[in-house]
N, C-alpha and C positions, 0 to 999 in steps of 0.2 A: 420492574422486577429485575436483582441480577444473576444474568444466571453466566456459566462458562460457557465460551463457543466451543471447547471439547473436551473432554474429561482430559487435565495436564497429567495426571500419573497414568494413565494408559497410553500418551503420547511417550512419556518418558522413561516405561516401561517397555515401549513394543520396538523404540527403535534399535538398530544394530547398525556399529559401527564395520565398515569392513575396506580391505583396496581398492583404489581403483586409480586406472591411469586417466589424466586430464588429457582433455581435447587439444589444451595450448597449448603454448614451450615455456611457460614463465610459473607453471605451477608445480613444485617439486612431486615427482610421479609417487613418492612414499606419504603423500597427502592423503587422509582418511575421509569417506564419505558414507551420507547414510543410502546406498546405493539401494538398499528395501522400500525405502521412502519417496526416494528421487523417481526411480522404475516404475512403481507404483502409480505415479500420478500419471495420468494419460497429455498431459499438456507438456507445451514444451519448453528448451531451457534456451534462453539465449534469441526469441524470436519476439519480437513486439506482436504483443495481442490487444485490441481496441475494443472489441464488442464484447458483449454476454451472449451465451449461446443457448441458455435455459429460454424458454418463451415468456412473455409477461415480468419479466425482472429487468431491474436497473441498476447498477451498479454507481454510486453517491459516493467519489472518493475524495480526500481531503490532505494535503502537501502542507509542506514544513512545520510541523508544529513536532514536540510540545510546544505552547504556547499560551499564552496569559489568557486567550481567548478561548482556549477548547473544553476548558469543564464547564461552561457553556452551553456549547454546540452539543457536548455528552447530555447535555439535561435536555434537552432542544429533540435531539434522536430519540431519549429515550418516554417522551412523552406523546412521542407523534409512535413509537412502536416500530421503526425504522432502525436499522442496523447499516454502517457501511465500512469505510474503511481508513484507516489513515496511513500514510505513508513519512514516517518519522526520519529528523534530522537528529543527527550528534551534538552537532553544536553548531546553531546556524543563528537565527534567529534567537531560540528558545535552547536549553539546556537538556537532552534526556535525563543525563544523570543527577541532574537540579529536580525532575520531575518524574521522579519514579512510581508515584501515588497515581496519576494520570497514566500513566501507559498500560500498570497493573487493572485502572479503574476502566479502561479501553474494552480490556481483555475480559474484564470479568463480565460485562454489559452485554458480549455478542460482538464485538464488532471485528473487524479483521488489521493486525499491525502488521508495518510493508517496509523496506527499506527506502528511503529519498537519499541514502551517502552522509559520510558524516558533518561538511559541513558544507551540502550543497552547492558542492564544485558544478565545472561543468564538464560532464567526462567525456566529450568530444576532441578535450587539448589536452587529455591526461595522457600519457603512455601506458602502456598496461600494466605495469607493477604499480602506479599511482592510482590505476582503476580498483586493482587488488587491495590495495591497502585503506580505498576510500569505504570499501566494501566490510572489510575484514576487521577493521577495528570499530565498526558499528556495531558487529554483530560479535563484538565481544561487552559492548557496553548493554545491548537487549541481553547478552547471557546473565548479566551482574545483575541484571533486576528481574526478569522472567525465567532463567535457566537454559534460554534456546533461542533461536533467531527465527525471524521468513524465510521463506524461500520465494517472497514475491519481488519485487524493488517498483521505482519508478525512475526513468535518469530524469536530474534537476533539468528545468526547461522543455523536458522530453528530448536531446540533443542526445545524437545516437552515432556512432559508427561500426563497420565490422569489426572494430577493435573491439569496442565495447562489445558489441554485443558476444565476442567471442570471449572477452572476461566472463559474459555474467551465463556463457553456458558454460564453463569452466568451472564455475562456484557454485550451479547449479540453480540458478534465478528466473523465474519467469516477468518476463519484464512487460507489464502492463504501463500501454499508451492512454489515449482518452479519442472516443469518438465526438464527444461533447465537451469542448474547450470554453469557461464561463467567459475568460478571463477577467475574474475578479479584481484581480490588481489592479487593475487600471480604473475603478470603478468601486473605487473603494472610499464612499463619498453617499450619504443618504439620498440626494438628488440624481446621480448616477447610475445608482444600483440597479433601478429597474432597465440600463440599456446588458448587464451582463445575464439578468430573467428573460429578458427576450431574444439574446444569445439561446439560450437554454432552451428554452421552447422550439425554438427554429430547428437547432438540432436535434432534439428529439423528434422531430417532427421527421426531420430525412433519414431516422432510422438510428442515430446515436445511442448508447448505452451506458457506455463509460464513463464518467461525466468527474473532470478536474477543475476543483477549487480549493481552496483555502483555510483553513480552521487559524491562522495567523493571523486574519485580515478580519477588522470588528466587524464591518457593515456585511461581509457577507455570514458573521456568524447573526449576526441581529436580523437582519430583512434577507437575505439570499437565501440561504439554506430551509426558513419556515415555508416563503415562496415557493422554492423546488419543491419543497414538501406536500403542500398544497396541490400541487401542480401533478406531481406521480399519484399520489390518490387518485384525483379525478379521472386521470387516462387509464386506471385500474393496475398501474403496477404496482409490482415488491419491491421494494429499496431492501437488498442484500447486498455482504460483502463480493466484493470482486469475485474469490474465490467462489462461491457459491451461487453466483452466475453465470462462473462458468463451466459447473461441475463437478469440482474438483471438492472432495470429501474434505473438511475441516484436518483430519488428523494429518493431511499433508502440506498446511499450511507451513509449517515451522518444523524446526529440527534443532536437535540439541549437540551435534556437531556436523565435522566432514569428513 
């Protein structure tokens, strides 16, 4: 069944645009933010978060796509009853603005969309105006098709510095890591697969939550992701979005400016 992860004309109704000065030097201080929204949410901006904090939940996240392979992985979720989340490129791999039916069909399903940058640089060798703008022109391509952007991201690789991370508390980003790394890429191969399930198991098993893979990559959308799936039932978890394991109310997933 599809239903919305939050009612969009009350998101887009409640929010208010207002001042505020940035924490960095490279964002003009007459920059608008939805400071009711940002305030609001009790997590923080700019700070790597790895776990879920709800009890009994899992967080199922999914990198670079759109991709040839993710309506899919949507039909894969939505039959197991499983919600998660993906973390979208510009143009990496796969096209957002070539797949605007996917991203809207993401949304409409439950599940949660995230920034990955537009064409999964690696913003550890960007300087911070090229962090800004890898940021900022993404989140004008989710405005063209949804109306509004995240406020979550993922950096490409998970590659981080205080630079970075002072971009993305500047723009206002909660930047979710992974406690549970599949690494699918490398095991992207039918004979393979099962060594990045037994990744998965193992860190769940030392207490992971987070859990990064792929919706780009076939075999983990074919054999991975049913596997996982299988896998979180039996140990009696929720596969929910990031946000909603960690808390964090749906309506401050996203924002319709800054």
């Amino acid at each position: 069944m599809h239903f919305l992860a939050f009612p969009i004309s009350l998101l887009l109704s409640a929010i208010t645009l207002s001042q505020a000065a940035p924490t960095g030097n490279s964002i003009n201080a007459s920059t608008t933010t939805n400071t009711t929204q940002l305030n609001a949410s009790r997590l923080p901006s700019g700070a790597i978060i790895t776990r879920c904090t709800i009890p009994d939940t899992i967080a199922l996240t999914f990198d670079d796509g759109p991709y040839i392979y993710t309506s899919q992985i949507l039909d894969t979720l939505a039959q197991r009853g499983a919600r998660a989340t993906f973390f979208l490129n510009g143009h990496n791999r796969g096209n957002i603005d070539a797949s605007p039916e996917i991203v809207q069909r993401a949304l409409a399903e439950g599940h949660q969309l995230g920034s990955h940058t537009w064409n999964h640089a690696s913003l550890d060798t960007l300087s911070y105006e090229e962090i800004v703008y890898q940021m900022t022109i993404l989140e004008e391509a989710f405005t063209r098709i949804l109306g509004f952007f995240p406020t979550y991201m993922r950096p490409p690789f998970l590659r981080h510095t205080p630079v970075v991370l002072g971009a993305m508390a500047d723009l206002g980003y909660h930047v979710i890591g992974a406690s549970v790394d599949t690494k699918d890429y490398e095991n992207d191969n039918p004979d393979t697969n099962w060594v990045s399930f037994e990744k998965f198991k193992r860190e769940v098993d030392a207490g992971g939550t987070i859990v990064l893979a792929h919706d780009s990559h076939q075999h983990t959308v074919e054999i991975l992701v049913d596997n996982m799936l299988a896998d979180v039932q039996r140990r009696g978890l929720r596969p929910v979005p990031v946000g909603e394991c960690l808390g964090d109310p749906s309506e401050f997933w996203y924002r319709a400016g800054r």
